[in-house]
N, C-alpha and C positions, 0 to 999 in steps of 0.2 A: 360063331353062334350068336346069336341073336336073341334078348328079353325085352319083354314087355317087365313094368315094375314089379307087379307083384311074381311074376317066376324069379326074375333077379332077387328080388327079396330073398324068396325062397333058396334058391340054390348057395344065397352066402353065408343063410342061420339067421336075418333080421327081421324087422318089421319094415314095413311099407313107410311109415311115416320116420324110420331112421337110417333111409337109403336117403327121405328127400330130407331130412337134417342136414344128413352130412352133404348133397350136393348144396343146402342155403350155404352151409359154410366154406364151402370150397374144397371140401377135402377128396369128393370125387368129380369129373367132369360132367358135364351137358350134358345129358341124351340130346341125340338125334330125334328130330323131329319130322312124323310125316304125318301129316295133318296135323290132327289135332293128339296124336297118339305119341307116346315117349318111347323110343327106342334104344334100349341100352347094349353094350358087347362085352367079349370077354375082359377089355382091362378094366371096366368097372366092376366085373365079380372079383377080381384077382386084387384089386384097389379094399373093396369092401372084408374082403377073410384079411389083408393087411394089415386095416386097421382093427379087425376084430381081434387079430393075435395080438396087436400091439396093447390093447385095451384089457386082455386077459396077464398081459403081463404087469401090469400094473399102469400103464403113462397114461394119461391126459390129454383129452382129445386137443390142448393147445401145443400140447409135446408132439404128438404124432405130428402134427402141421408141421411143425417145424421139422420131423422127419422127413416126410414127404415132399417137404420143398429142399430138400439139402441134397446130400450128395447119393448117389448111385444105392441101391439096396446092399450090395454084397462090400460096399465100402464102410458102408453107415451099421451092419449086422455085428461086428466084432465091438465097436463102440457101447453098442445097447444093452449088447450081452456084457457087456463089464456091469453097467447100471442096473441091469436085473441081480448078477453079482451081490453089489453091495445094497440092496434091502428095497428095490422100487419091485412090487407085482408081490412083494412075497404072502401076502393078507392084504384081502381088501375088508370093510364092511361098509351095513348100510347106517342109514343115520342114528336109526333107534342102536345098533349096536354099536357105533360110537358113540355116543351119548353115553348108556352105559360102562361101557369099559374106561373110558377119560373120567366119567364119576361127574358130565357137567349136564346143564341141562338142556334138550334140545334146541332151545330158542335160544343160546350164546351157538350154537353154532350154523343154525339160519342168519344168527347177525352178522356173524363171521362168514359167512358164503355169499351174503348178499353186497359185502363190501369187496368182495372178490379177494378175500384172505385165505378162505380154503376152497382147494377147486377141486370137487367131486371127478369122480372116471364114471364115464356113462359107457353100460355094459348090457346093450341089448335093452337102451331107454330104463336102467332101473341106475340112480347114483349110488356109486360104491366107493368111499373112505378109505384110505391106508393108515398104517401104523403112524406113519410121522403123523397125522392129523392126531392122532391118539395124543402125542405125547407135544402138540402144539395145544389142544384142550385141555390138559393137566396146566401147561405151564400157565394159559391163561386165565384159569382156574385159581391158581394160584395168588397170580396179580392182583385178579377181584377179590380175593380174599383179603389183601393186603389194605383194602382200604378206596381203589382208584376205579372210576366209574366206568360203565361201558362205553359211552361214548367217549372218551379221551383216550382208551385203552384202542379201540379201532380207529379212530384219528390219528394214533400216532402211529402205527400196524400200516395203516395204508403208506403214511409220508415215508415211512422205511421201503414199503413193497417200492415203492417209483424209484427210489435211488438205486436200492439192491439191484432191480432189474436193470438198469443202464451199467451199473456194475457186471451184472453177470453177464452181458451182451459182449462188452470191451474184454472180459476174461475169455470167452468163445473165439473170438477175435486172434487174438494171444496166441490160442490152443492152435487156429487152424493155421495163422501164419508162420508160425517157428517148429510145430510139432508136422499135424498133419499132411502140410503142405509142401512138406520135404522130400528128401529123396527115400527114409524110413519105410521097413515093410509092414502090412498090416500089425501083425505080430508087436513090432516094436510100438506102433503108437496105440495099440489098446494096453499095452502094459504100463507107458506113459502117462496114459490117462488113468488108469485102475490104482498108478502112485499117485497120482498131482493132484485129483477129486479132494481128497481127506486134505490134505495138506493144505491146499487152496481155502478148502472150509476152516482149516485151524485159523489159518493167519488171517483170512477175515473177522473169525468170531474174537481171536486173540485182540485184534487192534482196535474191536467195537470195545470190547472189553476196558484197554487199558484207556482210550477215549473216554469211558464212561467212568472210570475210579478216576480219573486225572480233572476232570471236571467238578466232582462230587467234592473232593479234594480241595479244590479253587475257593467252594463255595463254605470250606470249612470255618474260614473265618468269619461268619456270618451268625454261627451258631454260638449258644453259649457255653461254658466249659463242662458240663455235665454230657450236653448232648453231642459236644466235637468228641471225649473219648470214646463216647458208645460207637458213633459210627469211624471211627478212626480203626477199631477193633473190629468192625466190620466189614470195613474196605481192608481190610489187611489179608482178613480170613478170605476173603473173596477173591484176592488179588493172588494168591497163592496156588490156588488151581484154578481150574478150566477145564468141565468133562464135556467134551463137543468131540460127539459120535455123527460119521456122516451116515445115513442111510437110505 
């Protein structure tokens, strides 16, 4: 079967102008061209409800890329559904209601979007928020509270986003060479993954963690003696737990 844009629009649930979105971004193919007219087929409608499920479940039109260019559907469906599992798609909102609900105010989290620290799910062209944003605007919230300015606060947000993500790349890596790439049945590697996710999250949070008291620590000597017990008693408390919930 055969569309013109706006029937394909129509028959996927979208708008006209977020069929030709997502072909600028690559996420569906070319139409066919006769003349000057655009002609689309069925794996573009079947492409376009893909990613519309994908985007109701919570991901990120940069996630879904990364779906879409990876392995086969019925390989990559048991993986996803562990990640819906543990907390992606389960709440979205929009800006004004995360705003509200975080308690910040809208213009820290334009600042934060525009630095590409929090990335919106676009759903049918309206951006829609998840929980984790919720509780990355409390924490950032927090920070400015403490004294530290927005811009160093997002300067130092982005230098972490560059490393983490070449980190998360080399851990995907890992995953597909020694886990997925095996001779394991589906079965076994989404229950590998559905264990190692949190785990994988601990021990990174854990080693930022001891990184950053072993530092703080170095610089103890530097302080005078009033101010090394205060925070000697504070890196103690702190050094003691660590509540890192993946979701």
């Amino acid at each position: 079967m055969e569309f013109r844009v706006e029937a394909l629009a129509l028959a996927a649930g979208v708008r006209v102008d977020t069929v030709r979105f997502y072909q600028t971004r690559g996420l569906i193919p070319k139409p066919v061209r006769r003349g000057r007219v655009a002609i689309y087929g069925e794996t573009h409608l079947e492409r376009l409800r893909r990613i519309r499920g994908l985007l109701e479940r919570g991901f990120t039109l940069a996630q879904i890329q990364q779906v879409l260019e990876g392995p086969g559907e019925a390989e990559s469906e048991p993986l996803l559904d562990v990640l819906v599992q543990q907390g992606v798609g389960r709440r979205t909102l929009n800006r004004s209601e995360l705003a509200a609900e975080a308690n910040v105010p809208e213009a820290l989290i334009q600042a934060a979007q525009a630095a590409r620290l929090v990335t919106p799910i676009e759903v049918d062209g309206e951006e829609r928020f998840s929980e984790a944003d919720v509780e990355m605007g409390r924490a950032a919230l927090a920070i400015l509270g403490a004294g530290f300015p927005l811009d160093a606060l997002l300067d130092l947000s982005m230098r972490h986003a560059r490393h983490v993500g070449e980190m998360a790349d080399r851990a995907i890596d890992l995953f597909d060479e020694h886990i997925r790439r095996t001779e394991r049945d589906d079965s076994e590697i989404t229950e590998a993954f559905r264990q190692l996710m949190p785990e994988v999250t601990r021990l990174v949070a854990l080693h930022f963690q001891r990184t950053l008291v072993g530092r703080a620590l170095d610089r103890l000597g530097q302080a005078g003696d009033e101010d090394r017990r205060h925070l000697e008693r504070a890196l103690a408390d702190t050094a003691r737990k660590l509540e890192v919930q993946w979701r």
